[in-house]
N, C-alpha and C positions, 0 to 999 in steps of 0.2 A: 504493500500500500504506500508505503513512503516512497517508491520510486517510482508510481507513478506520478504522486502529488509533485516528484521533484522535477519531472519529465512535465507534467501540465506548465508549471511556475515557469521553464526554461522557454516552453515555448509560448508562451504570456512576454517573455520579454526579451523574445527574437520579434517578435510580432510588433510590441513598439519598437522596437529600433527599426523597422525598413520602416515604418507611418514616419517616421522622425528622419530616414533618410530622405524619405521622399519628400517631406515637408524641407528640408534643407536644399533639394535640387531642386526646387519650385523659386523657393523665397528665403534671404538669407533670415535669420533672426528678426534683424532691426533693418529696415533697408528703405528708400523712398522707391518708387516710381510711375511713370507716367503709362497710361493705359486709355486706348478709344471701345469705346460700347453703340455698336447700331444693332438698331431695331429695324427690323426687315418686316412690312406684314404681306399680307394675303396676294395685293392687288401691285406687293414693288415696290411699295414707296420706299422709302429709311427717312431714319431717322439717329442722328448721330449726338455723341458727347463726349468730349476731352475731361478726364478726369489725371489730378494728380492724386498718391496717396502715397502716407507714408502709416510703417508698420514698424509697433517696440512690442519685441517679445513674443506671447504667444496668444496677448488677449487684448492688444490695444491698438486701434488702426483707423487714423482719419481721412475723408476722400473729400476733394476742392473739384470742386465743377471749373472749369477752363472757359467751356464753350459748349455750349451753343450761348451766346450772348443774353438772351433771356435764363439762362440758369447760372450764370458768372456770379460768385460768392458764394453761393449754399456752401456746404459743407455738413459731412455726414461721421458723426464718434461709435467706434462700437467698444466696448468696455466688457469684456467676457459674451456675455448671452445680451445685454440691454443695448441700444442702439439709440441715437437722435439725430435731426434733424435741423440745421440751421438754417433759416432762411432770413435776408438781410431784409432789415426793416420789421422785422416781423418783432423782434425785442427780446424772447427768448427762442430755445431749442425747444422742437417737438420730440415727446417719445414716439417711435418708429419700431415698429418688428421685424424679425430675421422674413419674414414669408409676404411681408407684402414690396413693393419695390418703388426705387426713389424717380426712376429713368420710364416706366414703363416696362414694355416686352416680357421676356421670357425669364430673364434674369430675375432673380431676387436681390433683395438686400443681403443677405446671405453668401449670396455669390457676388456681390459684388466687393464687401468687405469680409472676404474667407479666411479664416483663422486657422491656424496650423488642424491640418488633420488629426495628429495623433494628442489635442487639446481635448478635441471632441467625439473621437470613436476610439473603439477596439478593434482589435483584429478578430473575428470567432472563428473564420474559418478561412483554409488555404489553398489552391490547386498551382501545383508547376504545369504549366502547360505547355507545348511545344513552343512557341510562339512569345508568350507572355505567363505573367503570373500573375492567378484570378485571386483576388481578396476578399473578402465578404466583412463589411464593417458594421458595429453595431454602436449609434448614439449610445453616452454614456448616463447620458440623462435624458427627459423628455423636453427640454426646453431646447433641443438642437433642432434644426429647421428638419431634416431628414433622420427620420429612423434607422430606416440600412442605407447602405450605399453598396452596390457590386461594382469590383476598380477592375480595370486591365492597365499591368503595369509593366512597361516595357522593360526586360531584364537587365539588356547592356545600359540603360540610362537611368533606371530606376524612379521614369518618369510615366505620367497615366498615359495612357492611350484615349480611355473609355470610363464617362460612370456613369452607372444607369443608378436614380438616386426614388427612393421608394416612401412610401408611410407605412407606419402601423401596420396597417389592415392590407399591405403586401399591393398596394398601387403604385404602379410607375408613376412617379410626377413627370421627371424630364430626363434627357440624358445630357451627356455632358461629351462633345470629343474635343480631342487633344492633336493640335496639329503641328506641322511649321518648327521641326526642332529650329531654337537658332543660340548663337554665343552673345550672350552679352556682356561678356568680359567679366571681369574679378572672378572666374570659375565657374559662373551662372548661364548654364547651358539646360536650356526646356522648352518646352513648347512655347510656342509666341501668340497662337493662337486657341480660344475655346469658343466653341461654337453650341450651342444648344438649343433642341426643340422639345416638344412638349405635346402628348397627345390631350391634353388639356386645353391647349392653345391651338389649333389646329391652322397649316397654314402660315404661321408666326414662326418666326426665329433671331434669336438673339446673336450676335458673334462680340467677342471679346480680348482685344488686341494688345498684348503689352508692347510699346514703344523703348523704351527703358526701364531697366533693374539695374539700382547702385544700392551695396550697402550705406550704410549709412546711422548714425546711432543720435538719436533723440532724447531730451530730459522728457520727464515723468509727467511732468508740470504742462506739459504741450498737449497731453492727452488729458483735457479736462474740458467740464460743461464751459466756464470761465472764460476759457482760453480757444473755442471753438470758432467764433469770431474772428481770429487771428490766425486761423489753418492758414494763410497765405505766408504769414512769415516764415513758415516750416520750410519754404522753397528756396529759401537765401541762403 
């Protein structure tokens, strides 16, 4: 009995470390960078925004609207699980939820402000597969926007491929692909692109472009209600 318990624990924390590799081949720790989000719907149109964002740690991550010119200022806090909304003139932040979205489309706030994976799931279960390796994640808690998630995770890069991201009650919400490996220097080599649809949304699709990745390291004090007003000076 002891040696399985000790065989279960081992592979408990083989499982966080590749979530915690891959959360480091995505995004370094602390790091700034710049990212485009369009909304694609049914009939063609888009609809686009330049966002910057910068990331401390594994639970604190602000996003500055750039452009489109009607959304220049806002700025979005997420602080573990709670999230806000700043809109200029408005006097204060809004409270804002992981599931509903600042931009429109397919994307959530969720995905727009993603937090380290291995913050917010387990590993439960695992396949090597020819090609990739299948992960099966489960929310650690139920305040995470997605219950499971199933990853395809490229082996040589130990970056996703694919995530098909569920609820509870075993509904696909959306999937997520993973395209466009590219370098962008300091070591930070992953996909450039995410794309995602939604049979919720039908017709609709989001894509999600990173432009730049620098690390980059932030005081504490940046990532506050107080100081969200000021997400622009984060970029100097």
């Amino acid at each position: 009995m002891k040696t399985i318990i000790f065989l279960l624990a081992i592979g408990v924390m083989l499982g966080a470390n590749i979530l915690e590799d891959i959360d480091r081949k995505l995004t370094p720790v602390s790091a700034q960078m710049y990212k485009k989000l369009i909304n694609i719907e049914p009939d063609g149109s888009k609809k686009e925004f330049l966002l910057f964002q910068a990331k401390k740690d594994k639970d604190k991550m602000i996003s500055l609207f750039l452009e489109p010119e009607s959304e220049k200022g806002r700025a979005t806090l997420r602080l573990g699980d709670n999230m806000w909304l700043y809109i200029p003139n408005v006097g204060r932040p809004l409270r804002i939820t992981s599931m509903q979205s600042v931009v429109g489309g397919v994307f959530n706030n969720a995905d727009i402000m993603r937090l380290d994976f291995s913050t917010e799931y387990d590993i439960v279960n695992s396949e090597d597969k020819k090609e990739y390796l299948l992960l099966e994640l489960k929310a650690k808690n139920d305040t995470v926007s997605y219950d499971k998630l199933i990853m395809q995770v490229d082996k040589k890069t130990l970056t996703p491929l694919q995530i098909e991201c569920y609820t509870s009650t075993k509904m696909l919400i959306k999937t997520l692909y993973y395209k466009e490996l590219k370098d962008f220097g300091d070591k930070i080599v992953r996909p450039s692109v995410v794309e995602t649809q939604s049979p919720m949304y039908k017709g609709f699709k989001s894509i999600m472009i990173y432009g730049k990745i620098t690390p980059k390291k932030f005081a504490d004090e940046a990532f506050t209600l107080d100081n969200l007003e000021k997400a622009s000076d984060l970029r100097r």
